[in-house]
C-alpha angles and dihedrals in degrees: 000000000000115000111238122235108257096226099041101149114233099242103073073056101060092040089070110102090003118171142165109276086056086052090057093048092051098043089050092046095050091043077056103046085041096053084045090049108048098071082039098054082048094049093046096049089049087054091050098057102252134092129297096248096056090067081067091049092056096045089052106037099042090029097058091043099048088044095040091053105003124120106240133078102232100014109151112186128192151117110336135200089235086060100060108074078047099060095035092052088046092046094051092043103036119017133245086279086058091051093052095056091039091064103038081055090055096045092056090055091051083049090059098038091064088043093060089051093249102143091105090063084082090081097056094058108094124261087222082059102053090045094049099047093047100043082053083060108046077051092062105046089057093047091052092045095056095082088060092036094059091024090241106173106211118219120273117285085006097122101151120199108176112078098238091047086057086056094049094050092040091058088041086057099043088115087058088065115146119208095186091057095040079052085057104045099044086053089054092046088053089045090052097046097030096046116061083048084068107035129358109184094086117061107244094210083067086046095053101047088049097049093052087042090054089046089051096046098046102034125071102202087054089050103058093037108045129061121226129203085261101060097048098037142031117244118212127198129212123028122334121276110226121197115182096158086101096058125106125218099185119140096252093055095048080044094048091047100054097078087061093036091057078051096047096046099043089054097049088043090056107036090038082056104049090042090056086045087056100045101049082061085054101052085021092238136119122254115218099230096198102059086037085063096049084042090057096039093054087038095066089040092062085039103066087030080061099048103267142117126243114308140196150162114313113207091187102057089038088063089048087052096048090035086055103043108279120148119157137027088275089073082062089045096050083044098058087036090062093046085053097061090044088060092046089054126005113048107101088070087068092074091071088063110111124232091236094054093054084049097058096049089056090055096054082046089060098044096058090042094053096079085205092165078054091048091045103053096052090052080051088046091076087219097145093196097054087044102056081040096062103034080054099044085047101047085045098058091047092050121033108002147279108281083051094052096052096039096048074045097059109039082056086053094048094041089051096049092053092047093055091045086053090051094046 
């Protein structure tokens, strides 16, 4: 028997035997991820520091890659919501230009990862660690979103990175609160958890978007109080306009942005990984790891060449594929290729979407990323190791920031486990 190419992309496999009624339920699940995705690629690029529209490029460029060669059925990549105190932190401290070679240089680790055949590494990370590093996160990302939720305005220059510096600045501009936005944005957070308890064809986050818009736009109060995408950002229409003649590739610059490419590429590697774990429990089918890794490398390339930000596998959106019908990498492309009309014309409407609205989707973001039951049973299980591991790995991501996290992670775990081989 002919021995199969470890990095054969899926989808080769799930073309075999391919008709047209697996065609229809691929073409209405990827009009559905790409309907959820679309206010969430906007949130998230909001939350990374970038333009909205950024968050788009991303969900077409690095979508139609990883589903095009990635090594899952029903993978859909895309902006996450790991990914956006990273890229905030990169662009403040480094620029967009910095960003773009952080992440090339990821891609082409990722590149090489899968290469080496390192895709099953992802096992032997523990599970305290994931759930630490990702309920940090999830921590973040509230804490950042709390200034557009309650329309607080910063003072001038004042444009804080670090977690604890947000806080800081949040409690500083507490005079500054808005009702109306609060109003707003209370109205969208009820909208996103009430609504798929009553009806659960529509995505809530759309609803949600298209109900503050509605407030802003009718009522005058509203209109005067509460900042909308467009009055913060520009948004273009079109495909995206790339200009890399400013950027620089000295040696300095590709040194400087190393640090924040291992990051990048340590965190795709992993998240990409679990969601494809999850989601072969969901369709009861193997993910081939390795070509899941070149797939994600590649992805984020033609991510930041077309005009996005780092990009990895969302489980969120993969359950909506396979909940919805999706059952091979088609369901991703027609995905992308949604969110690409939508570029191409209708764009502009994203700048009527309040602040607080994006807020509150973030919230509710945070909220389902935090694996909090997780968090919370291993806190249950009495393992003191695991415990002292998560509650680590968590205190590091929030405050300093995610490489730190896994590495301080994994030299407990490995200091534990020698300990308990020594005692044995």
């Amino acid at each position: 028997m002919k021995k199969e190419f470890y990095l054969k992309p899926k989808l080769f496999t799930a073309l075999k035997g391919y008709n047209g009624a697996q065609f229809a339920k691929d073409l209405v699940a990827g009009l559905i991820v790409a309907i959820i995705a679309l206010p969430l690629s906007i949130a998230l690029a909001l939350a990374s520091g970038v333009e909205p529209a950024c968050g788009i490029y991303t969900a077409v460029a690095a979508g139609f890659v990883v589903s095009l060669l990635g090594g899952s059925r029903v993978q859909i990549a895309g902006p996450t919501a790991a990914f956006a105190t990273i890229v905030a932190g990169i662009v403040a401290t480094q620029g967009m230009d910095g960003l773009f070679l952080a992440t090339v240089l990821a891609g082409l680790l990722l590149v090489v990862m899968g290469l080496c055949k390192l895709g099953g590494l992802i096992r032997y990370v523990p599970k305290p660690i994931t759930v630490g590093f990702t309920g940090g996160i999830a921590i973040t990302i509230l804490l950042g979103q709390i200034k557009d939720f309650l329309g607080l305005t910063y003072a001038d220059g004042l444009r804080p990175v670090e977690t604890l510096e947000k806080m800081e600045a949040n409690f500083a501009s507490l005079s500054t609160f808005s009702l109306p936005a609060l109003i707003v944005g209370a109205i969208c957070l009820a909208i996103l958890i009430l609504y798929p308890k009553l009806e659960k064809r529509v995505p809530p986050s759309l609803i949600a978007v298209i109900v503050g818009a509605l407030m802003v736009a009718v009522l005058p109060t509203f209109q005067e109080n509460v900042y909308t995408i467009g009055d913060l950002y520009t948004i273009p229409a079109g495909l995206p306009k790339v200009d890399f003649s400013g950027i620089s590739f000295s040696f300095d610059k590709i040194a400087a942005a190393i640090p924040d490419a291992i990051t990048i590429a340590l965190l795709a590697g992993v998240e990409s990984l679990l969601s494809c774990v999850v989601a072969d429990k969901m369709v009861k089918d193997t993910h081939n790891p390795n070509a899941e890794l070149v797939a994600q490398g590649l992805g984020n390339i033609a991510s930041v060449f077309f005009g996005g930000i780092p990009a990895t596998g969302a489980i969120a959106r993969t359950a909506a594929n396979v909940k919805n019908g999706g059952s091979t990498p088609i369901a991703g492309m027609v995905h992308s290729t949604v969110l690409l009309l939508v570029l191409l014309f209708l764009m502009p409407y994203a700048a009527l979407i309040p602040m607080p609205a994006i807020a509150a989707i973030l919230f509710v973001v945070a909220y389902n990323m935090s694996e909090w039951r997780e968090f919370v049973g291993i806190c249950k299980s009495k393992d003191w190791k695991d415990i002292v591991i998560l509650f680590v790995t968590f205190a590091l991501t929030v405050i300093f920031d995610l490489v730190v996290a896994i590495v301080v992670g994994l030299i407990l775990a490995l200091l534990f486990r020698k300990i308990k081989k020594s005692q044995a």
